[in-house]
C-alpha positions as CSV (number, residue, x, y, z in Angstrom):
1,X,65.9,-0.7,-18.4
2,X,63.4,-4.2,-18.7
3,X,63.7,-4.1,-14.7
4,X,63.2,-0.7,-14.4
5,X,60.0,-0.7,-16.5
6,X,58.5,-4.2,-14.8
7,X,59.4,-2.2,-11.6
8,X,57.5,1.0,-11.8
9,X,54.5,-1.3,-13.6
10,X,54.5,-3.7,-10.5
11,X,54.3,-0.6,-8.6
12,X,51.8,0.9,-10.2
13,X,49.5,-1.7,-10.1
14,X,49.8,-2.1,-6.4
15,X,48.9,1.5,-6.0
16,X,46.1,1.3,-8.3
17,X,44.8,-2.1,-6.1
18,X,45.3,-0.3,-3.2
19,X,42.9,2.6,-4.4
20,X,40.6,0.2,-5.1
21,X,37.9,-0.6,-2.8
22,X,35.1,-3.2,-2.8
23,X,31.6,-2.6,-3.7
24,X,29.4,-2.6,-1.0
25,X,27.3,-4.6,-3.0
26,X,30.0,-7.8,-3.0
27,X,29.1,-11.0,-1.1
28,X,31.0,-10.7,2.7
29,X,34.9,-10.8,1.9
30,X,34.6,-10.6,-1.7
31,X,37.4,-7.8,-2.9
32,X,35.9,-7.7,-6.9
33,X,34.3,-5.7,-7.9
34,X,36.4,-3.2,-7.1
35,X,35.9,0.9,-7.6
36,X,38.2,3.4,-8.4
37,X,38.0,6.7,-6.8
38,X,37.6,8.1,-10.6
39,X,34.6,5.5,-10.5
40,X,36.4,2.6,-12.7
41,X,35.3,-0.9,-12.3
42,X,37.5,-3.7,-11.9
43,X,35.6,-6.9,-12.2
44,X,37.5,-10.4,-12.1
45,X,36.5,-13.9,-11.8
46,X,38.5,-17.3,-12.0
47,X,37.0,-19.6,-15.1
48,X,40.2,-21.5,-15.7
49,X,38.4,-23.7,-18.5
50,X,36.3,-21.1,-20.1
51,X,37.3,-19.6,-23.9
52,X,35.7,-16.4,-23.2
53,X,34.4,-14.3,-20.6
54,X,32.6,-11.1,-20.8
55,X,30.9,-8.6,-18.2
56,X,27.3,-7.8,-19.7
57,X,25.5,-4.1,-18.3
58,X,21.7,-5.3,-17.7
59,X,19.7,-4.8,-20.6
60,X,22.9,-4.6,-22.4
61,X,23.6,-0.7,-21.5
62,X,23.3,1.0,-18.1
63,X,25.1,3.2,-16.5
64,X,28.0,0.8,-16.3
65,X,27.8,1.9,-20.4
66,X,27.2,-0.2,-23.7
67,X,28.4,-3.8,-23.0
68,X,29.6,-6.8,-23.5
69,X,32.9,-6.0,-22.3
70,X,35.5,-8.2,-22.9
71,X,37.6,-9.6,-20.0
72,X,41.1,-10.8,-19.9
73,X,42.6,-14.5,-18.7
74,X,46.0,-14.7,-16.7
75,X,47.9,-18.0,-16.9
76,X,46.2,-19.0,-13.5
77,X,42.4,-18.8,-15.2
78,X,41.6,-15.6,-14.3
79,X,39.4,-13.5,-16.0
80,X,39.6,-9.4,-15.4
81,X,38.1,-6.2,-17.2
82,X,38.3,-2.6,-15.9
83,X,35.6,0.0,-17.2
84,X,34.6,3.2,-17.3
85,X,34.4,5.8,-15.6
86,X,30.5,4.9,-14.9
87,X,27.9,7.1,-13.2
88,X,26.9,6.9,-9.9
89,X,24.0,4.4,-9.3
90,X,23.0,0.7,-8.7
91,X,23.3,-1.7,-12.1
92,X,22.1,-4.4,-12.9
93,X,25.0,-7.1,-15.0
94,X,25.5,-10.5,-15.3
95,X,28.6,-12.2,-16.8
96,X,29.0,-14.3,-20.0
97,X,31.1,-17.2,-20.0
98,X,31.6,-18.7,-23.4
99,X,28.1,-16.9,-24.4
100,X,26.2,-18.1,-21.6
101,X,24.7,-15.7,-19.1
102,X,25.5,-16.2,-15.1
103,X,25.8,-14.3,-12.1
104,X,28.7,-13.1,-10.5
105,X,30.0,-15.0,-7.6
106,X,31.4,-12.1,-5.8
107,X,28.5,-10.1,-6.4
108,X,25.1,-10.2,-4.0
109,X,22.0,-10.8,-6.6
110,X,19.0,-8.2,-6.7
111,X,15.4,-9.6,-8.1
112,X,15.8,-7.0,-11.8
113,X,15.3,-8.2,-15.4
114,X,12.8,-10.6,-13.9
115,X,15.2,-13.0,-12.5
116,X,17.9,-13.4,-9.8
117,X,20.6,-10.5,-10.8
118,X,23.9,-9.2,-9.7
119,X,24.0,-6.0,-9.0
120,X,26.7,-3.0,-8.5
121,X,25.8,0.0,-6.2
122,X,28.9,2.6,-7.6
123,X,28.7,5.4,-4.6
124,X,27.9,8.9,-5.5
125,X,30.2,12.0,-4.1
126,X,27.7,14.6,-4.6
127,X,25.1,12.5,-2.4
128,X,24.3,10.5,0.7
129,X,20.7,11.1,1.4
130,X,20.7,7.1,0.8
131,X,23.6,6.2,2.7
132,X,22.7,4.6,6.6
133,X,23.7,7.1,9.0
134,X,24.0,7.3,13.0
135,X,20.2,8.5,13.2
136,X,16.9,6.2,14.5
137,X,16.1,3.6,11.9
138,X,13.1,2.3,11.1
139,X,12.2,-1.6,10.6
140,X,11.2,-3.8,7.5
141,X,9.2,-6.6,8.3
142,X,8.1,-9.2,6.0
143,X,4.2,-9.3,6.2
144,X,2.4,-12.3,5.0
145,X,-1.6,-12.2,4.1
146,X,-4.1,-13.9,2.7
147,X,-5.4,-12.9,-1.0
148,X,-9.1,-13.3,-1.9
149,X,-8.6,-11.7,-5.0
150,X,-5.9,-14.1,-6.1
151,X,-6.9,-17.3,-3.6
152,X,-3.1,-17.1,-2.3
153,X,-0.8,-16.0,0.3
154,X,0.8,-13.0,-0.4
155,X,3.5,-11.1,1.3
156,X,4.3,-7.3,1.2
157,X,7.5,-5.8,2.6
158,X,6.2,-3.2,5.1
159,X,8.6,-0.1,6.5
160,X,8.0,1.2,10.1
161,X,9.2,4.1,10.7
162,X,11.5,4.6,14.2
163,X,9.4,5.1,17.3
164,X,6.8,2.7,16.0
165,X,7.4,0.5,18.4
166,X,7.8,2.9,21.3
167,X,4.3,4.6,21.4
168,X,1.9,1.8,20.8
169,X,-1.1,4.7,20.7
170,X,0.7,6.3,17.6
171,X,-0.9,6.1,14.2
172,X,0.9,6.6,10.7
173,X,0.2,7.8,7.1
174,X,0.7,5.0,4.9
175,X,2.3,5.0,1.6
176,X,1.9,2.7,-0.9
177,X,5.3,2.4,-3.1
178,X,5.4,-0.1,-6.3
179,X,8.2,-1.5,-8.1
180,X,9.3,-1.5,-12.0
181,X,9.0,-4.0,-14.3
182,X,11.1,-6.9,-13.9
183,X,11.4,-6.8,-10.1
184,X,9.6,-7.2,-6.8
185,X,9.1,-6.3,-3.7
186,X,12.3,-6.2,-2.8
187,X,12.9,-4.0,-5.2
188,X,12.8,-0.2,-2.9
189,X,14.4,-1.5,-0.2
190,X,17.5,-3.4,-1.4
191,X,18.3,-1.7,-4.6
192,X,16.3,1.9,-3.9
193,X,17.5,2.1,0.2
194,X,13.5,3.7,0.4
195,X,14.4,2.8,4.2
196,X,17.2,4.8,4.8
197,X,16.2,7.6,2.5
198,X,13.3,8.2,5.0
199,X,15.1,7.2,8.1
200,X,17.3,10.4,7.1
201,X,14.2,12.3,5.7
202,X,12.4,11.7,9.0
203,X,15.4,12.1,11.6
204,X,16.4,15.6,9.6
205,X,12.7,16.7,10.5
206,X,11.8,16.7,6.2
207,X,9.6,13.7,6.3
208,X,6.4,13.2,8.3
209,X,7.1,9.5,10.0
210,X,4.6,7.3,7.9
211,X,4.6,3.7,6.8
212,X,5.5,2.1,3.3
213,X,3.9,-1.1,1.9
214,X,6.0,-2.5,-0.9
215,X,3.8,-5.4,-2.7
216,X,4.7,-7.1,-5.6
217,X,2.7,-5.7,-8.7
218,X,1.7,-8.6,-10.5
219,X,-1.3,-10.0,-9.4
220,X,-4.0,-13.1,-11.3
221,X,-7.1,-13.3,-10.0
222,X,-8.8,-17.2,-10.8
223,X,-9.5,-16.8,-14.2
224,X,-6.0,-15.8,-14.5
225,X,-6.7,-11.6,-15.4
226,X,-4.5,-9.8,-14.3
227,X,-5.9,-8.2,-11.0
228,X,-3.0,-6.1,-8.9
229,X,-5.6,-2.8,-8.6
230,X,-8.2,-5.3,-7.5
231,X,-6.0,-7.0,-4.9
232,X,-4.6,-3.0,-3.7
233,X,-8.1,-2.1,-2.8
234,X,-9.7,-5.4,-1.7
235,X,-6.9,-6.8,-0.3
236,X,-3.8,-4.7,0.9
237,X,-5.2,-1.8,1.7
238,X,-7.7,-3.8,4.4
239,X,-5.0,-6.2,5.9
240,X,-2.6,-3.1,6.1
241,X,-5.1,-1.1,7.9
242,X,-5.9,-4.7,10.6
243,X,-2.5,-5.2,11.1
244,X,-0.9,-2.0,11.4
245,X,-1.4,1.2,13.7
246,X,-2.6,3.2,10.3
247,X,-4.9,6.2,9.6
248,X,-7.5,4.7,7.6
249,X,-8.8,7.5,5.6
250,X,-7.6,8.8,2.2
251,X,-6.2,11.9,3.5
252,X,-3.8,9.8,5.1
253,X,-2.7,7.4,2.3
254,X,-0.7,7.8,-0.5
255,X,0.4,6.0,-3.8
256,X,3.7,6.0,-5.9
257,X,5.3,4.0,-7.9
258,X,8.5,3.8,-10.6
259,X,8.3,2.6,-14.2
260,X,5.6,0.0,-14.3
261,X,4.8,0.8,-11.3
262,X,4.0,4.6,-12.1
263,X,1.9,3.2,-14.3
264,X,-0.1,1.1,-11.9
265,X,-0.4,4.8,-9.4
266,X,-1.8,6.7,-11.8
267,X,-4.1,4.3,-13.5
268,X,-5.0,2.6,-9.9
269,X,-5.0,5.9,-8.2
270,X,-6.8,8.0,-10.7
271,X,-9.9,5.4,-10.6
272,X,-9.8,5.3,-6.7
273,X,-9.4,8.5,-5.4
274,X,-11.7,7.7,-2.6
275,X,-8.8,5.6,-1.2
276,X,-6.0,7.9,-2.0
277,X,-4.8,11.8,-1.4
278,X,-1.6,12.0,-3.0
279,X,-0.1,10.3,-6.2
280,X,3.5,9.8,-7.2
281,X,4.5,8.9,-10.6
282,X,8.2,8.3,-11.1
283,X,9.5,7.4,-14.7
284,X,5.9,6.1,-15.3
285,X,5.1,4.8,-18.8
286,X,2.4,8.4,-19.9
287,X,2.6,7.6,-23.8
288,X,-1.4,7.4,-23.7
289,X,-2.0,9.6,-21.3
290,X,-5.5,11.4,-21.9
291,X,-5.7,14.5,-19.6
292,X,-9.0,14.5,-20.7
293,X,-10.1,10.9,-18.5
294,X,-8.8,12.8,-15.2
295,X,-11.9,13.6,-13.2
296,X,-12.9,17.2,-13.4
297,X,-12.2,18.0,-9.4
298,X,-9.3,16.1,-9.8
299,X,-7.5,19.4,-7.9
300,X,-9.8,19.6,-5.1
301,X,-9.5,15.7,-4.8
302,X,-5.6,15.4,-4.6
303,X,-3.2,16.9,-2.1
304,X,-0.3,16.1,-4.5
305,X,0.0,14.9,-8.0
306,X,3.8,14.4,-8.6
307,X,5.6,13.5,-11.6
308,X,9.1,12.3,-12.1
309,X,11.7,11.3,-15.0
310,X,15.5,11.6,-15.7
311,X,16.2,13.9,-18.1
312,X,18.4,11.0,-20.3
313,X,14.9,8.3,-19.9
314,X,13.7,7.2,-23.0
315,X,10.5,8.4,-21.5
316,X,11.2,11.9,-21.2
317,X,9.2,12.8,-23.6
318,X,6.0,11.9,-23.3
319,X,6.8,12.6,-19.1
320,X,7.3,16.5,-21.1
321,X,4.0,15.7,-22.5
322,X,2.3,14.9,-19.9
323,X,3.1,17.8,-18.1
324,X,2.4,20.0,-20.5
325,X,-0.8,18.8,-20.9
326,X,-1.4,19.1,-17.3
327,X,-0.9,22.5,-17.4
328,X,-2.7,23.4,-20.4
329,X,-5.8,22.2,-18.5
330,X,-4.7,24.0,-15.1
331,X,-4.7,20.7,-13.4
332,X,-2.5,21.3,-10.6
333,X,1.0,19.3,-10.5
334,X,4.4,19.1,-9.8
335,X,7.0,17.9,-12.2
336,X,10.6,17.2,-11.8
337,X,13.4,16.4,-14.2
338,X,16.3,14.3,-12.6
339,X,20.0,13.6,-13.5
340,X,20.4,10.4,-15.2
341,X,18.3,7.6,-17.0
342,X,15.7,5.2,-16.4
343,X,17.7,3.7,-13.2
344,X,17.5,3.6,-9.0
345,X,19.6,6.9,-8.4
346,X,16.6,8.8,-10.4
347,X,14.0,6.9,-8.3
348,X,16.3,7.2,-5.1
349,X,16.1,11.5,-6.2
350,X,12.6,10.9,-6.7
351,X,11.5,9.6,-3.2
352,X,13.5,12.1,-1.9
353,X,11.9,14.5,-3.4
354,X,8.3,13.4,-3.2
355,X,8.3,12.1,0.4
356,X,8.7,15.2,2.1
357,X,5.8,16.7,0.4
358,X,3.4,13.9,1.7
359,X,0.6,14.5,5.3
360,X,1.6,17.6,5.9
């Protein structure tokens, strides 16, 4: 009967391994993490000489769920957990070896929690509008500039969309997309796929073809203030417009951002609407918003004025707010309530949402 039951559990787990598949956000050849196709995690890592081991969610909760999670040694030194069910989405985690935090070595790392991260991308069912698929794809190009407001180099990440380089008479809408807190300019294209969202946006016939500048939005001007408005307008803006086949006008230019950067669109965009026709504002901090600041003609001066948050976000609230606000002064608006917390598959819904809406 002790054969029979090691037996069907050797069995068992070899099924269950080979239901497993590798996140696509592993290093090349890495099989852990691996997902479950009820969405359980399987992380494992060899630390033969370490006393404890545990798999920390970013921030300590996610949608990974409320960590540490402990991890079990085999006699060869390696460590393994197995969590879950966890909700679609890209998390943020890290490891703790005998209390000390590190990166996974199977894992690729993502700029988040303002430092080098590992990250999970846990594949969603119900959607692929952020998956690459057999359609034209657009390029992202690191573009490097000088910054009087700052008195250093600067670099933004800049999305083309496909075609650009085929009609070299063709000029684009630009919008200008910001990051959260914590992370960079890397930030829409590696964790958010901004690139393929409007590659599939754009090739579907949804999407007006435009360009995206992602900078990163923190910014000190020489008496060390922080300056990233100053730097948008005086800087970005410009060298975009030199180096890139834009339309240079504020009926062609647009400003969103998630989280911190939601922040930064409506406070930037509000006081420079001269430069800007559309505002996005996705998950953005609104807890002392003042609908009575917003310019009086604020509806004949903006296209669009969108407003995102996941229904679960500690910012819900005043997002609800906000809104309500808006409306009680007939300022025209849109406002959306997504699936999910303050995390990339909101702000993945979000641009997917708003982009379609923008230069038409």
């Amino acid at each position: 009967m002790r054969i029979f039951r090691a037996l069907a559990a050797t069995i068992f787990l070899a099924l269950a391994a080979q239901a497993q598949t590798p996140a696509t956000s592993n290093v090349r050849g890495a099989a852990y993490p691996a997902i479950d196709p009820d969405r359980r995690v399987t992380f494992q890592v060899k630390a033969p000489t370490a006393q404890t081991v545990q798999v920390m969610p970013g921030g300590g909760a996610n949608g990974l769920g409320k960590g540490p999670f402990d991890m079990t040694r085999s006699p060869e030194g390696i460590w393994s957990a197995t969590i879950g069910p966890v909700q679609p989405g890209f998390y943020y985690y890290w490891l703790l070896i005998d209390g000390v935090p590190a990166n996974d070595p199977s894992s690729k790392t993502y700029f988040g929690w303002a430092k080098e991260s590992s990250g999970i991308d846990i594949p969603d069912p119900a959607l692929d509008f952020y998956e690459p698929k057999s359609v034209p794809h657009g390029n992202v190009q690191i573009h490097w500039y000088h910054s009087k407001v700052t008195g250093k180099l600067r670099r933004a990440l800049v999305y083309t969309p496909p075609n650009y380089q085929v009609n070299p008479r063709a000029r684009y809408p630009v919008l200008y997309l910001q990051h959260g807190s914590g992370e960079s300019e890397r930030g829409w294209t590696e964790q958010g796929r901004a690139n393929f969202i409007l590659d599939n946006l754009i090739a579907s016939g949804k999407a007006t073809p435009m360009i995206i500048v992602m900078e990163q939005g923190y910014a000190a001007n020489a008496g060390g203030k922080e300056s990233f408005g100053d730097l948008l307008i005086q800087d970005t803006i410009p060298e975009i417009d030199r180096a890139f086949r834009t339309r240079a006008h504020r009926e062609h230019r647009a400003l969103a951002g998630l989280s911190m950067g939601g922040g930064q669109a409506l406070t930037i965009g509000m006081a420079n609407l001269d430069k800007f026709s559309a505002l996005g504002i996705f998950s953005g901090a609104a807890r002392n918003f003042d609908v009575a600041t917003l310019p009086a003609d604020l509806n004949k001066r903006l296209k669009l004025f969108w407003i995102g948050c996941g229904a679960e976000d500690r910012l819900i609230e005043s997002a609800r707010k906000m809104h309500a606000s808006l409306e009680q002064a007939k300022i025209t608006h849109e406002f959306h309530e997504a699936p999910g917390l303050h995390d990339w598959q909101v702000w993945r819904r979000h641009l997917h949402e708003f982009a379609p809406l923008l230069f038409r």
